[in-house]
TORTORBA-343839 format. One record per atom (N, C-alpha, C): residue number from 0; residue in one letter; atom name; x, y, z. Coordinates in steps of 0.05 Angstrom, whole numbers, padded with zeros to 5 digits. Atoms other than C-alpha are relative to their C-alpha. Layout:
N
<node num="NUM" residuo="a" atomo="CA" c1="X" c2="Y" c3="Z"/>
...
END
This chain:
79
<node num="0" residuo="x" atomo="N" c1="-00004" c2="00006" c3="-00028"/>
<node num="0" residuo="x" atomo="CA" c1="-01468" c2="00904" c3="00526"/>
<node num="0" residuo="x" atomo="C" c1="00009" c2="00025" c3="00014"/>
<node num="1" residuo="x" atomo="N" c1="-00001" c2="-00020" c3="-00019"/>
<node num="1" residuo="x" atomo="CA" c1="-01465" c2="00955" c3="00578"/>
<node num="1" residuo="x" atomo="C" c1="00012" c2="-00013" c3="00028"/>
<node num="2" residuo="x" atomo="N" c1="-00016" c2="00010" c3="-00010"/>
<node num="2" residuo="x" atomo="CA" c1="-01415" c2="00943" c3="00636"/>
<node num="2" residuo="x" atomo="C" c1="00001" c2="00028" c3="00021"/>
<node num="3" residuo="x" atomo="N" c1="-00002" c2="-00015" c3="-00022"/>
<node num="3" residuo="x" atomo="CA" c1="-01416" c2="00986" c3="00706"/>
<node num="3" residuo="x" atomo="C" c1="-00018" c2="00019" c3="00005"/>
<node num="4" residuo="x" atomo="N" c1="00024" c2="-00011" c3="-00022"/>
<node num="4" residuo="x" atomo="CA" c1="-01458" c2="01034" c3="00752"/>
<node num="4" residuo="x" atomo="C" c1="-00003" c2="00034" c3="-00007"/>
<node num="5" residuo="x" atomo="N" c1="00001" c2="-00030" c3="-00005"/>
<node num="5" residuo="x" atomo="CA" c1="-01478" c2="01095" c3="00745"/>
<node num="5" residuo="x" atomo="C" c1="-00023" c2="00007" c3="00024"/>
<node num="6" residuo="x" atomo="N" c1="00020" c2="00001" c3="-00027"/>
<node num="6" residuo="x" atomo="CA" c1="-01527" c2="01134" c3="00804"/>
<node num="6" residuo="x" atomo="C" c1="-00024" c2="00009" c3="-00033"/>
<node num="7" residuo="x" atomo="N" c1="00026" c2="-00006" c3="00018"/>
<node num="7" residuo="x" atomo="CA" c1="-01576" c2="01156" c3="00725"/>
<node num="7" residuo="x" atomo="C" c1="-00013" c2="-00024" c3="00002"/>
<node num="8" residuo="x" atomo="N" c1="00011" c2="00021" c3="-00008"/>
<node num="8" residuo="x" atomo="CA" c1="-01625" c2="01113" c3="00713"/>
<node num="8" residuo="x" atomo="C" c1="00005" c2="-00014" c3="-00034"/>
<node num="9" residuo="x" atomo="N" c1="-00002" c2="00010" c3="00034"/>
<node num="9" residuo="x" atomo="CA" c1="-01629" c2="01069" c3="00646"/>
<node num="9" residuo="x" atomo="C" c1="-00018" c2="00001" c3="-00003"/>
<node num="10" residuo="x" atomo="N" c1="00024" c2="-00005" c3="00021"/>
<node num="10" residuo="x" atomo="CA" c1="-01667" c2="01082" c3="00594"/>
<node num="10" residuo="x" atomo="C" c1="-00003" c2="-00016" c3="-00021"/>
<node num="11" residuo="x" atomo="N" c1="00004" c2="00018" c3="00023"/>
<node num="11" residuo="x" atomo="CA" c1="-01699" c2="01032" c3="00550"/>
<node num="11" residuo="x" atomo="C" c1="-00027" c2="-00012" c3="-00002"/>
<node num="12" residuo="x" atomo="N" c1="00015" c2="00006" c3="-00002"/>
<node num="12" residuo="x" atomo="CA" c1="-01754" c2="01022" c3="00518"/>
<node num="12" residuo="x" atomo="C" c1="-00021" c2="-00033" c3="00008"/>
<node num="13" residuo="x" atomo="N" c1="00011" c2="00027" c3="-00001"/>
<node num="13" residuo="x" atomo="CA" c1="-01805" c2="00959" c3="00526"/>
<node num="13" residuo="x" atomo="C" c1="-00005" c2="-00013" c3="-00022"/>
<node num="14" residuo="x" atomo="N" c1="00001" c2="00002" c3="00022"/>
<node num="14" residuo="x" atomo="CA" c1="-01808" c2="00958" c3="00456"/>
<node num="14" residuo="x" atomo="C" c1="00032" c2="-00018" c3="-00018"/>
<node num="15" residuo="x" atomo="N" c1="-00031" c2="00002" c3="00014"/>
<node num="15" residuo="x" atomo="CA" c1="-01731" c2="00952" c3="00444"/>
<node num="15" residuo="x" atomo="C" c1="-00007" c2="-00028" c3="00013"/>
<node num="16" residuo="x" atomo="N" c1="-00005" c2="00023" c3="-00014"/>
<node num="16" residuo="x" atomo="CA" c1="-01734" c2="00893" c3="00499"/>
<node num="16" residuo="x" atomo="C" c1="-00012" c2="-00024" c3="-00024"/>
<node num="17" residuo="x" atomo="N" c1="00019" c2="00015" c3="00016"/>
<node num="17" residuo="x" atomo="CA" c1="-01791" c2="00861" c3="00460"/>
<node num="17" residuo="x" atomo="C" c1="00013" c2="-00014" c3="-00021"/>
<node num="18" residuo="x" atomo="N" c1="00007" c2="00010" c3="00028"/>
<node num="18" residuo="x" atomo="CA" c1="-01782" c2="00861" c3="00394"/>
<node num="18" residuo="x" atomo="C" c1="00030" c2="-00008" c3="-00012"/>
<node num="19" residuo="x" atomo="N" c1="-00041" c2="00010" c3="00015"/>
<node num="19" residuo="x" atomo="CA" c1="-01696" c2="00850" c3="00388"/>
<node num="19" residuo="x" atomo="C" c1="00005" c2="-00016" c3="00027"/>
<node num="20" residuo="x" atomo="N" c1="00001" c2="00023" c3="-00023"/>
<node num="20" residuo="x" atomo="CA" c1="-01713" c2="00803" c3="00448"/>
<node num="20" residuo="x" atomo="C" c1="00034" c2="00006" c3="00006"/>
<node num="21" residuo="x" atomo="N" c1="-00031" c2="-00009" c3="-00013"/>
<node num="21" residuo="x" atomo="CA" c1="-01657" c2="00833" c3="00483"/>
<node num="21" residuo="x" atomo="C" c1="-00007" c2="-00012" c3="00035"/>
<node num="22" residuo="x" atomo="N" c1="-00007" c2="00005" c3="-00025"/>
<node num="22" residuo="x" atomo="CA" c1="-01640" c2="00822" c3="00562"/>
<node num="22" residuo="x" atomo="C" c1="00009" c2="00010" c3="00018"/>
<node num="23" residuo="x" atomo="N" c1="-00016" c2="-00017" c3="-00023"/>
<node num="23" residuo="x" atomo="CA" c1="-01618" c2="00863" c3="00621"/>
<node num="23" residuo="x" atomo="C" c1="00001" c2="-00022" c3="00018"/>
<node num="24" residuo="x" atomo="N" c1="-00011" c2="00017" c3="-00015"/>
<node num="24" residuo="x" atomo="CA" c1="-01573" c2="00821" c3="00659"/>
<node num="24" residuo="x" atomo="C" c1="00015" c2="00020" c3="00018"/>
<node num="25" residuo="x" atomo="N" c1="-00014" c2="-00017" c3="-00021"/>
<node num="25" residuo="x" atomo="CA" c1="-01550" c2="00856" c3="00722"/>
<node num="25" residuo="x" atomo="C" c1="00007" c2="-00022" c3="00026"/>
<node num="26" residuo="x" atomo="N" c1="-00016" c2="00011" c3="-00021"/>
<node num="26" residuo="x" atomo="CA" c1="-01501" c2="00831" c3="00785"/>
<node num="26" residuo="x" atomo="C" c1="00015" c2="00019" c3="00010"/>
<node num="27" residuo="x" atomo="N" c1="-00021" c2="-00024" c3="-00010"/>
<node num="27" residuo="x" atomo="CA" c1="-01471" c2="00872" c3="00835"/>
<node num="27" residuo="x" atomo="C" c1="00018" c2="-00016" c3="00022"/>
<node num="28" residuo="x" atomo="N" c1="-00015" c2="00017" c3="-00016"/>
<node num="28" residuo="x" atomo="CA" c1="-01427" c2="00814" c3="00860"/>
<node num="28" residuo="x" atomo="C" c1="00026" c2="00005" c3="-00007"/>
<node num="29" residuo="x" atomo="N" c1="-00023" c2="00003" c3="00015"/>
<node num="29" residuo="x" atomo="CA" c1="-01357" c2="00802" c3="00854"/>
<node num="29" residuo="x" atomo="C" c1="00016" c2="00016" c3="-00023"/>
<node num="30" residuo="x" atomo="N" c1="-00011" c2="-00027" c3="00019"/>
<node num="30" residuo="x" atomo="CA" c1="-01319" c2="00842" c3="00800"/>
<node num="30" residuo="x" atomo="C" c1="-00006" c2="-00011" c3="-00032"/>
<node num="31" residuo="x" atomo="N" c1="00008" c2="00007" c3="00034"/>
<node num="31" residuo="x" atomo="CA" c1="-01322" c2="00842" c3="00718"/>
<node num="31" residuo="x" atomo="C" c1="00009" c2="-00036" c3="-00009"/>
<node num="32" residuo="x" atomo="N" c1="-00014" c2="00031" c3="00010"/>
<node num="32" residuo="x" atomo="CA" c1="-01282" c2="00771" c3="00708"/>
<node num="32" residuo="x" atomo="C" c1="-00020" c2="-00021" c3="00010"/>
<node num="33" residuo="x" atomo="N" c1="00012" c2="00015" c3="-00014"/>
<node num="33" residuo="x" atomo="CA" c1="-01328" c2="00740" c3="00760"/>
<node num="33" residuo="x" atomo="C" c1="-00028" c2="00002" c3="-00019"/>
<node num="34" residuo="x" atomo="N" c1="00021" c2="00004" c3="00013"/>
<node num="34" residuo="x" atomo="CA" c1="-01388" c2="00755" c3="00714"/>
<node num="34" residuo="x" atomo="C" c1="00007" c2="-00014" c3="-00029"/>
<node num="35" residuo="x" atomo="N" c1="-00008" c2="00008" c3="00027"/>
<node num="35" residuo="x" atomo="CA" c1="-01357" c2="00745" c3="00649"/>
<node num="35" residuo="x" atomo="C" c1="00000" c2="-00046" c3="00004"/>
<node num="36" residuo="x" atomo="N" c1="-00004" c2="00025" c3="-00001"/>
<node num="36" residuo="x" atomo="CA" c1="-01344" c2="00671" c3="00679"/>
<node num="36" residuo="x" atomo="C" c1="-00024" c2="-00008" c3="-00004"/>
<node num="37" residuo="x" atomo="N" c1="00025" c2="00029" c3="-00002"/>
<node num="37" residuo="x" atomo="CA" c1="-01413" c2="00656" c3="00700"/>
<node num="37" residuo="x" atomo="C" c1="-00021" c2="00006" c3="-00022"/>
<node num="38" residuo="x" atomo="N" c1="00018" c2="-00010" c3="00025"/>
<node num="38" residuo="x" atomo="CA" c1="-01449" c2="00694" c3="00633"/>
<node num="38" residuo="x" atomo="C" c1="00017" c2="-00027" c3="-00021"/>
<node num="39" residuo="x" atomo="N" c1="-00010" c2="00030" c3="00012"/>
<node num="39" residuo="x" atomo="CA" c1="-01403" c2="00638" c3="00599"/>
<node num="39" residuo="x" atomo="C" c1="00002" c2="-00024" c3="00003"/>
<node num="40" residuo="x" atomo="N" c1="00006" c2="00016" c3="-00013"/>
<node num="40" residuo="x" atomo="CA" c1="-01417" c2="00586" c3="00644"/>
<node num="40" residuo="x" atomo="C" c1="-00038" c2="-00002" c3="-00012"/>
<node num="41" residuo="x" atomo="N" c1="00032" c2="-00005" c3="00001"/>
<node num="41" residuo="x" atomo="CA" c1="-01498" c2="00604" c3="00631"/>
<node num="41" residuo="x" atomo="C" c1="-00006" c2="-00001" c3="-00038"/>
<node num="42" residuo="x" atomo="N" c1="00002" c2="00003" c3="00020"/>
<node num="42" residuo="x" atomo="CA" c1="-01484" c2="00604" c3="00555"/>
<node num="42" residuo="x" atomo="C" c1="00014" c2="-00026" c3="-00012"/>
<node num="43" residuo="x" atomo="N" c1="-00016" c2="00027" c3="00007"/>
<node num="43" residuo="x" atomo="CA" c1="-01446" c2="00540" c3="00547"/>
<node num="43" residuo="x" atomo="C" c1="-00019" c2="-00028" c3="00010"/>
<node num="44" residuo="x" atomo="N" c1="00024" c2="00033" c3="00002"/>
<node num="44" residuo="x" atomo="CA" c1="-01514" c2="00499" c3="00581"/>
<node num="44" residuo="x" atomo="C" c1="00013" c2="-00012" c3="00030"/>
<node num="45" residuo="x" atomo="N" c1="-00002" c2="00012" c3="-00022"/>
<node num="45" residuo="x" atomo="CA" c1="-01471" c2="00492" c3="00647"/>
<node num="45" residuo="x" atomo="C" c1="-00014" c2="00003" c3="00031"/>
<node num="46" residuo="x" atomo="N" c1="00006" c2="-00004" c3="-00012"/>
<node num="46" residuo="x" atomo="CA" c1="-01516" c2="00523" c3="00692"/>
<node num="46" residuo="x" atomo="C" c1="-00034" c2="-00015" c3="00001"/>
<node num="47" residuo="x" atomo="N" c1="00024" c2="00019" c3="00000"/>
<node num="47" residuo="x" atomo="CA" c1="-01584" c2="00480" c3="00719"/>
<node num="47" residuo="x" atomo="C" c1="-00010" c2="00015" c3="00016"/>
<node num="48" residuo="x" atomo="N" c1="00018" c2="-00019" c3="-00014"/>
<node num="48" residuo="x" atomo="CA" c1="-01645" c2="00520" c3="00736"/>
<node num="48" residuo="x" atomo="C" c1="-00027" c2="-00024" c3="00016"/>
<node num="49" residuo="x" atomo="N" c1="00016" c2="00008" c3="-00016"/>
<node num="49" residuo="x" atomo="CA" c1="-01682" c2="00497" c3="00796"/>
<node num="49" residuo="x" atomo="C" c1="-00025" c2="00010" c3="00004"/>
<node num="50" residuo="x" atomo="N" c1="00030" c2="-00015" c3="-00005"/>
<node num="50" residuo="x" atomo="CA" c1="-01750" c2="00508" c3="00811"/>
<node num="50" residuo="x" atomo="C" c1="-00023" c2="-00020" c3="00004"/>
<node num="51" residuo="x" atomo="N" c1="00014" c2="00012" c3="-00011"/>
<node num="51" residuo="x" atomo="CA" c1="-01816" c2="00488" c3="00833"/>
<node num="51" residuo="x" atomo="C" c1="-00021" c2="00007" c3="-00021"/>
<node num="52" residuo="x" atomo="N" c1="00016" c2="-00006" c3="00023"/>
<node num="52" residuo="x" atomo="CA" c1="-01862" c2="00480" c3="00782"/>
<node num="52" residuo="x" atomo="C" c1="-00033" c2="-00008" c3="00012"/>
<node num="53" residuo="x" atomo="N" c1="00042" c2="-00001" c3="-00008"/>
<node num="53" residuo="x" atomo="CA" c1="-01951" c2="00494" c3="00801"/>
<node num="53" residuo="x" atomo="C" c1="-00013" c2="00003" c3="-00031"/>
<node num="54" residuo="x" atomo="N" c1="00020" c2="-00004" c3="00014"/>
<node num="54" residuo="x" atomo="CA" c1="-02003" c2="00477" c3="00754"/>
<node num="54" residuo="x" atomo="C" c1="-00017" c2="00020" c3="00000"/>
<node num="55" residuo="x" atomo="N" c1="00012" c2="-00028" c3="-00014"/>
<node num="55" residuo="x" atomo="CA" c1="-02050" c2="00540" c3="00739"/>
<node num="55" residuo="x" atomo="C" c1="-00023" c2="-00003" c3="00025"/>
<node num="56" residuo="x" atomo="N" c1="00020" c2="00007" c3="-00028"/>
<node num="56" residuo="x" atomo="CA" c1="-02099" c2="00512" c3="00794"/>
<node num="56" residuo="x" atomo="C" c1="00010" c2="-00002" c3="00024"/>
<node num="57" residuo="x" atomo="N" c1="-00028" c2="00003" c3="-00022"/>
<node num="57" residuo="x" atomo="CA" c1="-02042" c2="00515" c3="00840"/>
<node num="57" residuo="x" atomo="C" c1="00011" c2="00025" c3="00003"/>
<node num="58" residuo="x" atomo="N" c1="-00011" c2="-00032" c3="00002"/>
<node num="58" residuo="x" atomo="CA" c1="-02030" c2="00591" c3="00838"/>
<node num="58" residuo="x" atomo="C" c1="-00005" c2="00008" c3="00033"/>
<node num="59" residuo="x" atomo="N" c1="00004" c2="-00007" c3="-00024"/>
<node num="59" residuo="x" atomo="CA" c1="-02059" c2="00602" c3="00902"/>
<node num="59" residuo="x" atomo="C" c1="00030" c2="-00014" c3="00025"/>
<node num="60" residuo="x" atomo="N" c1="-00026" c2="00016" c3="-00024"/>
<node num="60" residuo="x" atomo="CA" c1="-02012" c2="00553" c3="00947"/>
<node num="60" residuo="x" atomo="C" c1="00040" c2="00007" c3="-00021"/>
<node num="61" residuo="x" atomo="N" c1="-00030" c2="-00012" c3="00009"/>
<node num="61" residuo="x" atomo="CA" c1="-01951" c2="00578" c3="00896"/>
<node num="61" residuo="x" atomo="C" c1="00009" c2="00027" c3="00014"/>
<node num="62" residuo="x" atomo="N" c1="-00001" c2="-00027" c3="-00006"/>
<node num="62" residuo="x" atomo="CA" c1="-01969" c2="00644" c3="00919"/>
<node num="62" residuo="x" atomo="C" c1="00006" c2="00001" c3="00040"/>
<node num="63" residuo="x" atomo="N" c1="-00015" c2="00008" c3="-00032"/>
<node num="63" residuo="x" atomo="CA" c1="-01972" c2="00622" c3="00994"/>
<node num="63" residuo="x" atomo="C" c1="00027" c2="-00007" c3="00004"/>
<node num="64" residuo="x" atomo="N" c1="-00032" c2="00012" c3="-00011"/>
<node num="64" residuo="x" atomo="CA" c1="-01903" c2="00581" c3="00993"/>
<node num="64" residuo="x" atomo="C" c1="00023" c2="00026" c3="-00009"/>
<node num="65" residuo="x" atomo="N" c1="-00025" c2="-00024" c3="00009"/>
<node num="65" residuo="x" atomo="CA" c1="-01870" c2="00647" c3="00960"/>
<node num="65" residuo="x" atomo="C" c1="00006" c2="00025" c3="00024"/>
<node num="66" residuo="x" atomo="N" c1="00007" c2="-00019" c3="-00019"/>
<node num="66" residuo="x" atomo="CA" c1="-01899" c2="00699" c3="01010"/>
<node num="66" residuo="x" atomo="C" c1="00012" c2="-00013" c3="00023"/>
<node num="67" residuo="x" atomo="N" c1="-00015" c2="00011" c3="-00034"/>
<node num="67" residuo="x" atomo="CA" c1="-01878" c2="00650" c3="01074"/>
<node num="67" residuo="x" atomo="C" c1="00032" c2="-00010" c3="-00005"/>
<node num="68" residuo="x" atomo="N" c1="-00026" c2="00011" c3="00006"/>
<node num="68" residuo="x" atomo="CA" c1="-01805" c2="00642" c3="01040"/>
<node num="68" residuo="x" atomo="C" c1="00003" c2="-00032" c3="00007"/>
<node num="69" residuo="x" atomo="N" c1="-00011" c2="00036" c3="00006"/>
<node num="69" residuo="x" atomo="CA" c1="-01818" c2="00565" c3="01030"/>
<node num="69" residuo="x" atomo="C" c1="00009" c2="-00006" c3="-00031"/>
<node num="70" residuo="x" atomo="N" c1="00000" c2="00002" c3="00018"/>
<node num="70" residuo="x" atomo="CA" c1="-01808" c2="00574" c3="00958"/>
<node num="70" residuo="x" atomo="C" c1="00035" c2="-00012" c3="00001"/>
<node num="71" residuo="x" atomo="N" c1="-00028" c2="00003" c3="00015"/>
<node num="71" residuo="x" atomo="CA" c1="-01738" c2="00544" c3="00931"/>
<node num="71" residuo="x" atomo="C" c1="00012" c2="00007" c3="-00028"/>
<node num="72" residuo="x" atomo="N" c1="-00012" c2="-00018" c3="00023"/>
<node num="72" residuo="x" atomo="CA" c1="-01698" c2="00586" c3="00881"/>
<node num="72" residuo="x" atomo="C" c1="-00033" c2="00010" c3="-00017"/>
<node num="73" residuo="x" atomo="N" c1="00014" c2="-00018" c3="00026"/>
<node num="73" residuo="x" atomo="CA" c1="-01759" c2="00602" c3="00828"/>
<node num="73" residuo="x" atomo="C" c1="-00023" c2="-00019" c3="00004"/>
<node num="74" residuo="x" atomo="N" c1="00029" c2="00021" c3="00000"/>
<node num="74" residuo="x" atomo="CA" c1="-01833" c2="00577" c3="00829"/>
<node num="74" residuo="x" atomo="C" c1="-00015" c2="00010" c3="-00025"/>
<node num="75" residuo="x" atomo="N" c1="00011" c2="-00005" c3="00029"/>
<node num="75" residuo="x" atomo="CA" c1="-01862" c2="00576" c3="00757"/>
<node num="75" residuo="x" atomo="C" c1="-00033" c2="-00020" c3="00001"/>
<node num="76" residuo="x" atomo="N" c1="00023" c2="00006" c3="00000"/>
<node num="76" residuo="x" atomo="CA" c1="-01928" c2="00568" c3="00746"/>
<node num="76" residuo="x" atomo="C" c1="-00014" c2="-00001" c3="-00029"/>
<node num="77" residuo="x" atomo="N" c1="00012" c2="00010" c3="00029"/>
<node num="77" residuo="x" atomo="CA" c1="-01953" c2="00532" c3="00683"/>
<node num="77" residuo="x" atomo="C" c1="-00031" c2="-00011" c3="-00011"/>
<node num="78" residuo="x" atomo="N" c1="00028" c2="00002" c3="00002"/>
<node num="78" residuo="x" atomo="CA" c1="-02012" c2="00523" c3="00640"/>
<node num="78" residuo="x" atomo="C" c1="-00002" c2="-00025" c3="-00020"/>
END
């Protein structure tokens, strides 16, 4: 885990991400305690992900409602 800001940039491959199915979780809200809550909140199953779910024949009007900000939180598009 890596914890605060620097102005470098990070370095990491796509490989590392991949294959040790790792995660870059970033927030520039609130302070350290305020994350630690809700990364334990998100690992305990208390957090419910909303979203709008398009069939793949439905890509086009997913792609419209995202571009005109009608989308709500996350539009997933399944096959």
């Amino acid at each position: 885990m890596v914890m605060g800001l620097e102005s470098k940039p990070l370095t990491i491959s796509a490989s590392a991400l991949i294959m040790k199915r790792a995660r870059i979780i970033g927030s520039q809200h609130n302070n350290r305690e305020h994350l630690y809550e809700a990364l334990d909140l998100a690992a305990r199953g208390k957090v419910r992900v909303v979203t709008e779910t398009y069939q793949l024949d439905e890509v086009s009007k997913a792609r419209e409602r995202l571009e005109s900000g009608q989308v709500c939180f996350r539009a997933v598009v399944v096959m």
